[in-house]
N, C-alpha and C positions, 0 to 999 in steps of 0.2 A: 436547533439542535447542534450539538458540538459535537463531536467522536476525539475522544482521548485515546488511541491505540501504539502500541509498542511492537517493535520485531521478532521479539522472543519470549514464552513464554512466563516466566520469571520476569522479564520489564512489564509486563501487561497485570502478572499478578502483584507488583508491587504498587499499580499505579490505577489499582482494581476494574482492569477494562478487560478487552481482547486483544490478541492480536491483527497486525493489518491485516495478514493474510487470511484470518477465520470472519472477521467482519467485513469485509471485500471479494471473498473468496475467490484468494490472490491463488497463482500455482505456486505450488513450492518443488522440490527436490525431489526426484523419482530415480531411485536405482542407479543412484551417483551421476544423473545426469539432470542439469539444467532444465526442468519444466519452460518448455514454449509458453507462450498466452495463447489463450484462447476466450474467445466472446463467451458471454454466459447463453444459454439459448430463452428463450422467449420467455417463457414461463420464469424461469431463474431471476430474469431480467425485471418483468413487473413485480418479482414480491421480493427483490430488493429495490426497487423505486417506491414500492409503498412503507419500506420501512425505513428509508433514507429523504423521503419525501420533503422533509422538514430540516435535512442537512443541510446549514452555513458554512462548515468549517468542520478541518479535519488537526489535530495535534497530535503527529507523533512523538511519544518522547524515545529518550536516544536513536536521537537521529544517525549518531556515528557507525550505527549497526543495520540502519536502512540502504540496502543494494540500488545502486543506479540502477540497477532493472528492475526492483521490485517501487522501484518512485516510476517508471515506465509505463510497468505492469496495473500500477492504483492509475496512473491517467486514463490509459486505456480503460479500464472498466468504467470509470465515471464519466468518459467518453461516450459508453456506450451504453449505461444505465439510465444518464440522462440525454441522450441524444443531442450531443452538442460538441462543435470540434475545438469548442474554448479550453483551457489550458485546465485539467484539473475537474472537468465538470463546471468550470464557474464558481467550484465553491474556495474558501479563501482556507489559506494551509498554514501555520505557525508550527517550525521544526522545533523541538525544544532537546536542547541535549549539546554534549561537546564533541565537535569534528574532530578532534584529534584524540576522543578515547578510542574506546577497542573497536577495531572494523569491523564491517559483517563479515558474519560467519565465511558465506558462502557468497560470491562476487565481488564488486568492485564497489568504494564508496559511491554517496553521492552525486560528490565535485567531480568526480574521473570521468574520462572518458569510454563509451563502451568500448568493452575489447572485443577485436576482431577474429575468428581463427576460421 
C-alpha cells in the first residue's frame, strides 16, 4: 500500500487523498498555539496498525508546505504505531513537490532547522 497525502486541504483534494494530518492523526494548531505531539493511546494505535498494516511508502505531495515538525510529528507516530525506533516506521517516504514554492503555513520548512524559544 502507498499513501499519497498532502498538507492542506485543497492539495490532498487535488491529488484525491487526505491530508497527513487526518490519515496519521497528526496535531495540528489549537488556539494560536503550536499542538505538542502526543502518542496515540492503545486502542487508537492498533486500528491504525491494522489499517496501515500493509503500508510501504508514504508520498507527500508538496512538500514545500510540509513543517519540519509536522515531518517530526509523522515519525513519531509511525514510531509508535509500528513499534520500531527506525527512521519513519521503516516505511520508505518519496517527497514530491518544489522546496522553493510556498512554505508552510504555520512553522518552518523541512530543511530548517527547529526553532528554539
Amino acid at each position: 500500500m502507498c499513501a499519497i497525502v498532502a498538507p492542506t486541504g485543497i492539495a490532498a483534494f487535488n491529488v484525491g487523498r487526505q491530508t497527513i494530518h487526518r490519515l496519521f492523526q497528526l496535531p495540528t494548531k489549537h488556539e494560536g498555539k503550536t499542538a505538542g505531539y502526543w502518542a496515540l493511546n492503545k486502542e487508537a494505535q492498533k486500528r491504525m496498525k491494522m489499517t496501515l498494516k500493509n503500508l510501504k511508502s508514504i508520498i507527500p505531495d508538496e512538500v514545500s508546505m510540509v513543517s519540519n515538525l509536522n515531518l517530526a510529528y509523522l515519525h513519531k507516530c509511525l514510531e509508535n504505531i509500528f513499534g520500531t525506533d527506525d527512521w519513519l516506521g521503516s516505511k520508505s517516504i518519496l517527497f514530491v513537490g518544489d522546496l522553493l514554492q510556498l512554505p508552510p503555513v504555520n512553522g518552518r520548512p523541512v530543511f530548517k532547522k527547529f526553532a528554539t524559544n
